[in-house]
C-alpha positions in Angstrom: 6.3 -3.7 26.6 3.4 -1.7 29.0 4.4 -2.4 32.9 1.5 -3.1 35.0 0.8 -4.0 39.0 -0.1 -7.4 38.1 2.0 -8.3 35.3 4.0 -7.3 32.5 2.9 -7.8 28.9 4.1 -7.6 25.6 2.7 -8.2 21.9 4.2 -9.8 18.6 1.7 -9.4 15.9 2.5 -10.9 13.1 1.8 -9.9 9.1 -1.9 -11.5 8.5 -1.7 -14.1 6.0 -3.2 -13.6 2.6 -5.0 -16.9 2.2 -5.3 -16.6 -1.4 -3.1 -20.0 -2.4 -3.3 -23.7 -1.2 -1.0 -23.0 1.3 2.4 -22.4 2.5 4.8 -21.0 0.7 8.2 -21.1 2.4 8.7 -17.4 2.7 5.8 -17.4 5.0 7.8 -19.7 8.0 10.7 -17.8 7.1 9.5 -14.3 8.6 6.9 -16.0 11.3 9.8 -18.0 12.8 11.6 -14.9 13.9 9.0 -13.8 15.9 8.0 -16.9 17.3 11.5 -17.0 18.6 10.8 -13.7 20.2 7.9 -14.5 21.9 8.9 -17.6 23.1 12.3 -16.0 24.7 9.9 -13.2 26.4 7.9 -15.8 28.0 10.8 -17.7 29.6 11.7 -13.7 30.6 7.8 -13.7 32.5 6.3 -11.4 30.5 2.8 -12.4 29.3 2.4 -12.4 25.2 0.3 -11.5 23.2 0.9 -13.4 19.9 -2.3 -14.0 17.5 -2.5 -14.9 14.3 -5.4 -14.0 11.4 -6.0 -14.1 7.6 -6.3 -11.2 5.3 -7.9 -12.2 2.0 -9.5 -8.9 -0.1 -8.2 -7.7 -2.7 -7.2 -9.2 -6.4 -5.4 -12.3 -5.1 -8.5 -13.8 -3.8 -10.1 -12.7 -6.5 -8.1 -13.7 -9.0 -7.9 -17.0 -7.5 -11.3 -18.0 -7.1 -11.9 -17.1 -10.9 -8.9 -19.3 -11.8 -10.5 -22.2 -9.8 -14.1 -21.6 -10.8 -15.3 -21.5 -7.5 -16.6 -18.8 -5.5 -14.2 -16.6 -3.1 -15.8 -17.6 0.3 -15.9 -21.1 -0.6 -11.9 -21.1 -0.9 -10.6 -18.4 1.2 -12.4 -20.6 4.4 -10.9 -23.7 2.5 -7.4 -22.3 2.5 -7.8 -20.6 5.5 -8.2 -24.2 7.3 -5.3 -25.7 5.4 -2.8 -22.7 6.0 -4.2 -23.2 9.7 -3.4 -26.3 9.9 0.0 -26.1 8.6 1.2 -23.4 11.0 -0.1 -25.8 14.0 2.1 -27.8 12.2 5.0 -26.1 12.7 4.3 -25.5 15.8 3.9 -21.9 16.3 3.2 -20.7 19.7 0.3 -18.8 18.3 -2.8 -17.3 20.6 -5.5 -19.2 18.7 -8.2 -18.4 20.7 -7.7 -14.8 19.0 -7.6 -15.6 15.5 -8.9 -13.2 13.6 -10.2 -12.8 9.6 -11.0 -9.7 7.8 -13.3 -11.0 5.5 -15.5 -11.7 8.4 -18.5 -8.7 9.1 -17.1 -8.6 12.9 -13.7 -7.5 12.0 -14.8 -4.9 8.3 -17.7 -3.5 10.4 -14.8 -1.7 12.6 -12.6 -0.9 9.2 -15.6 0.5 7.9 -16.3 2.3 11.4 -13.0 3.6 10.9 -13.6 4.9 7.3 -16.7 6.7 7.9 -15.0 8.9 10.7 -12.0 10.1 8.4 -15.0 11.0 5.8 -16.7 13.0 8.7 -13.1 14.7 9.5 -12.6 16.0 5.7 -9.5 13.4 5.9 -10.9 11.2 3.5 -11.8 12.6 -0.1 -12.1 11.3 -4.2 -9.6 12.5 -6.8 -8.6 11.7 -10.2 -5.0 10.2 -10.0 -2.9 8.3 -12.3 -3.4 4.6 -11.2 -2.1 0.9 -12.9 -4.8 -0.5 -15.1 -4.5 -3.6 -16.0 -6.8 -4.6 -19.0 -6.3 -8.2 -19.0 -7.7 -8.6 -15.6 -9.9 -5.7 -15.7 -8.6 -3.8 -12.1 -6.1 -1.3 -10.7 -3.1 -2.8 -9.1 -1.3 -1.6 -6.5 2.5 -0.8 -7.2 3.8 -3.4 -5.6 1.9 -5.6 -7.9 3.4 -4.5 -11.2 6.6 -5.9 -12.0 8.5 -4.6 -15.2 5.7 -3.2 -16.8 3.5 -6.5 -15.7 1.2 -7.4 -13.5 2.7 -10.0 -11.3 -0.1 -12.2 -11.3 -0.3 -13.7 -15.1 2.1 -11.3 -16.6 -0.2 -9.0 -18.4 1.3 -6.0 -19.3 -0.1 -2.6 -17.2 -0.7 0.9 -18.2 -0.4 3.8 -15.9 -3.1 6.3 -16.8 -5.6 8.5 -15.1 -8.3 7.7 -17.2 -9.9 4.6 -18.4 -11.3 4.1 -22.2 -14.7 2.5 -21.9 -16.4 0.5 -25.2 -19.7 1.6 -25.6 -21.8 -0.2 -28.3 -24.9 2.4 -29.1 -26.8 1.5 -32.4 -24.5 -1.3 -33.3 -21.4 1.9 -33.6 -18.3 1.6 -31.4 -17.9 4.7 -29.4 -14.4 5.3 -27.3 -15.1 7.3 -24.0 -12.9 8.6 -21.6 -13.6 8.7 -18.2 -12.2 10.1 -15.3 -10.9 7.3 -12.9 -11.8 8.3 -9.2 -10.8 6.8 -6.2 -11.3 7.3 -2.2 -7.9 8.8 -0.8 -7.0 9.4 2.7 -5.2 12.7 3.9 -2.1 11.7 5.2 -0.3 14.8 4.5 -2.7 16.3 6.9 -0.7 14.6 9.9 2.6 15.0 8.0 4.6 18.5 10.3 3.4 16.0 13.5 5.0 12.6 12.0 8.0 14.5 10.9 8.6 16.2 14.1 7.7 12.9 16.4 10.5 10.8 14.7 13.1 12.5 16.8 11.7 11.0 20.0 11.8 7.4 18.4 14.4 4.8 20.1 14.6 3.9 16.2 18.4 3.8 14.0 19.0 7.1 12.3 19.2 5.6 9.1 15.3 4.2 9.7 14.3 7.7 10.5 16.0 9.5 7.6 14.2 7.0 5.4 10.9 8.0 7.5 11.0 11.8 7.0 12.1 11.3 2.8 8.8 9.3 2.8 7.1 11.6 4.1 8.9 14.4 1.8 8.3 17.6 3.0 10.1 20.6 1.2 9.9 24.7 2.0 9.4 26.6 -1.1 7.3 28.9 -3.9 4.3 28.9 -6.3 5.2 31.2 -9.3 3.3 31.7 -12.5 4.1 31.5 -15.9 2.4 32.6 -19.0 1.6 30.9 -22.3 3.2 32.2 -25.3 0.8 31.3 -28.3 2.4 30.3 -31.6 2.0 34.6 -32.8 4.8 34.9 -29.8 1.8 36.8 -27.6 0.9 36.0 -24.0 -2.0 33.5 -23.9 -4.7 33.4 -21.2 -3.4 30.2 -19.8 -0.8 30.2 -17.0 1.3 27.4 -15.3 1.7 27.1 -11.9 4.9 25.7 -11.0 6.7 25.0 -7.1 10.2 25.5 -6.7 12.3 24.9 -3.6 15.3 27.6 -5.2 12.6 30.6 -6.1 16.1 32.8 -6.3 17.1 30.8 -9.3 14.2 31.2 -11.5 16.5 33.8 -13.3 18.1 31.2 -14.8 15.4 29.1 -15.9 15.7 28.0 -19.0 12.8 25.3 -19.4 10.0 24.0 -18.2 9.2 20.1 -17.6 5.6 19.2 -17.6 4.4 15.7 -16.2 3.0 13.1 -18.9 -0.1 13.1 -16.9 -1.0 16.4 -16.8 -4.5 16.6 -18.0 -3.5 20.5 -20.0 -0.5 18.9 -21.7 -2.5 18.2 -24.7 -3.6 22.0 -24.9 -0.4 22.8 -25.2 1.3 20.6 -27.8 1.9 21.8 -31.4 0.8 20.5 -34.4 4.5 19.2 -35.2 4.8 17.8 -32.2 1.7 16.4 -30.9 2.3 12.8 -32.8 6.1 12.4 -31.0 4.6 13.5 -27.5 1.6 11.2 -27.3 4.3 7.8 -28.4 6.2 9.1 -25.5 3.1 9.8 -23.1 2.1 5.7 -23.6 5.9 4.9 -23.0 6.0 6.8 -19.6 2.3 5.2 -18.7 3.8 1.9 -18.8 6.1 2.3 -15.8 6.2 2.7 -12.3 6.7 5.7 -10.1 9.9 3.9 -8.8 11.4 3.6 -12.3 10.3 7.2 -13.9 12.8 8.6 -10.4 15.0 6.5 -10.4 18.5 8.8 -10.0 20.7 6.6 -12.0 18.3 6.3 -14.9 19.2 8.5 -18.1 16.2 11.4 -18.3 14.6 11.0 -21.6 11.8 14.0 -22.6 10.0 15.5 -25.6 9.7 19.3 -26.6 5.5 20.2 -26.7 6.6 23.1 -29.4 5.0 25.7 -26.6 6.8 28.4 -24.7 5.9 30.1 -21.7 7.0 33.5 -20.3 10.0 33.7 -17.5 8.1 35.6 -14.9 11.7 37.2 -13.9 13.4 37.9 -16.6 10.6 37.9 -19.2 11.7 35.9 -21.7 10.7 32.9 -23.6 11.2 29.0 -22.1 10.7 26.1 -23.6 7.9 23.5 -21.8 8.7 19.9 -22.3 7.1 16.7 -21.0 9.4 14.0 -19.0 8.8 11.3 -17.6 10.5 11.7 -14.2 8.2 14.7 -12.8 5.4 12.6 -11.3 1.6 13.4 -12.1 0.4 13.2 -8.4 2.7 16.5 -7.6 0.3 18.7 -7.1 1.8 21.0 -9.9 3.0 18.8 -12.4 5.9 21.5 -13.4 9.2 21.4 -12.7 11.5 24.5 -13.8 15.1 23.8 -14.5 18.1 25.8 -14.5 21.0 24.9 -16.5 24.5 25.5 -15.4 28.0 24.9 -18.1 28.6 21.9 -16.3 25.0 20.3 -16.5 24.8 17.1 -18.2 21.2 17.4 -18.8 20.0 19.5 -21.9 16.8 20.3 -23.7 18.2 18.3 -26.5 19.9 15.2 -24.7 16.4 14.6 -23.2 15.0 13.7 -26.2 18.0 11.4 -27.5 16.4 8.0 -26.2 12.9 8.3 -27.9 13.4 10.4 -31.3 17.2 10.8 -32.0 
């Protein structure tokens, strides 16, 4: 609420719509009658409120719902946005109409476009290869909040998590399998992340909110130490891994290494005896979400590559295996772990699930 001379004002924006159906669903009243409730209370308290009320329609729903009609997407996003229109009206609603607004029109995506070009001018927007969830049935990446179980939520159809796509090219009537690397815009939010982290402790917010805020944000203190390939003579190889550790005064005990399925040297390192058991388990770990591969309660699964690398502290041999649970957007894709007597995770227990 901003205090002013004249009056006092407040806003309740509300979630835009998606208008990518025939109309309401009843979870859509559910959440807008709260703030509706809200806005009328501040009104009877004289404050003037801002309370609008606009349609978001890009992305696959839209899509995916004009192909399923046969029609084409501006024909029935402006037909559903009338009817979901006229159904909040409805209701009843005490919405600011006169400030409706729609991001599929060129008045509103000229500014988010605006927007885009000066984070690209700042170096805060940049392409990189990440993993992503490719769905081949309706030929897009979906977000993860679109992938349910290993399936896109729209149809079912089940959804791969790789960072690169295999493209069918017909050349002189001979089918030919290419990868490519999948690239995609990202924005730097890690750029902003000491300020975000260190502005939460002036928020009015519940301490719980705020703890959930800065594990978001997950900043941890710690070390980049390197360790060498051991070829299969036992000798030092050119090739070194990189790996970050919050407890560099632990490294002693090391005793493996956990590489990321995604990690585009894995198959470099794999051995000839085990190349066929990590590459089943590789499509396994492609086919699930970020949320499932860390989940804490979930029992770790892993495969041994069959290399070693070299314990830059104590020297001696470790060996690398791949698991699911390191994530391939860390920017090393390592994890080293020490074992203690009491652990309950072992080299050998990790690969119980997949290849007992």
């Amino acid at each position: 609420m901003l205090n002013s001379p004249i009056s006092v004002v407040g806003s309740r924006v509300d979630f835009l719509i998606w208008s990518c159906g025939a109309g309401l669903h009843v979870g859509h009243p559910l959440g807008y009658t709260a703030t509706d409730i809200l806005a009328r209370f501040k009104r009877m308290q004289g404050f003037n409120v801002l309370h609008p009320m606009g349609w978001d329609a890009f992305g696959l729903p839209a899509e995916q719902y004009a192909i399923d009609t046969g029609t084409h997407p501006k024909i029935t996003t402006l037909r559903n946005i009338s009817r979901f229109r006229s159904q909040l009206k409805s209701i009843g609603f005490s919405y600011d109409w006169d400030r409706e607004i729609s991001t599929t029109e060129p008045d509103y995506y000229k500014w988010t476009q605006w927007i885009f070009l000066q984070l690209l001018k700042r170096g805060l927007a940049y392409q990189a290869e990440v993993p992503v969830n490719w769905c081949p049935a309706l030929g897009t990446v979906l977000a993860n909040e679109e992938v349910v179980d290993g399936v896109s939520e729209r149809g079912g159809h089940p959804v791969i998590r790789k960072v690169y796509f295999l493209i069918l090219c017909y050349i002189l009537s001979t089918l030919f399998i290419a990868k490519q690397p999948m690239r995609q815009w990202m924005l730097r939010i890690t750029a902003y992340a000491d300020r975000l982290l260190e502005d939460l402790d002036d928020l009015d917010w519940p301490e719980s909110i705020k703890e959930m805020q800065r594990n978001w944000i997950g900043r941890s203190e710690g070390a980049e130490l390197d360790f060498v390939v051991i070829n299969g003579n036992g000798e030092e190889a050119k090739k070194r891994i990189t790996v970050y550790t919050t407890r560099p005064d632990t490294i002693f005990g090391a005793t493996y290494l956990v590489l990321a399925p995604e990690h585009p040297c894995l198959s470099s390192l794999l051995s000839e005896a085990q190349s066929k058991h990590v590459e089943v388990y590789r499509e396994l770990a492609f086919k699930k979400s970020d949320l499932e591969r860390t989940e804490l309660q979930k029992e770790k699964t892993g495969v041994f590559t069959g290399c070693y690398a070299k314990n830059p502290a104590n020297g001696q041999a470790v060996p690398i295996w791949v698991a699911d649970y390191v994530l391939g957007r860390l920017s090393t894709f390592f994890y080293p772990l020490v074992l203690h007597p009491s652990s309950n995770i072992c080299p050998m227990s990790l690969t119980a699930l997949i290849f007992s």
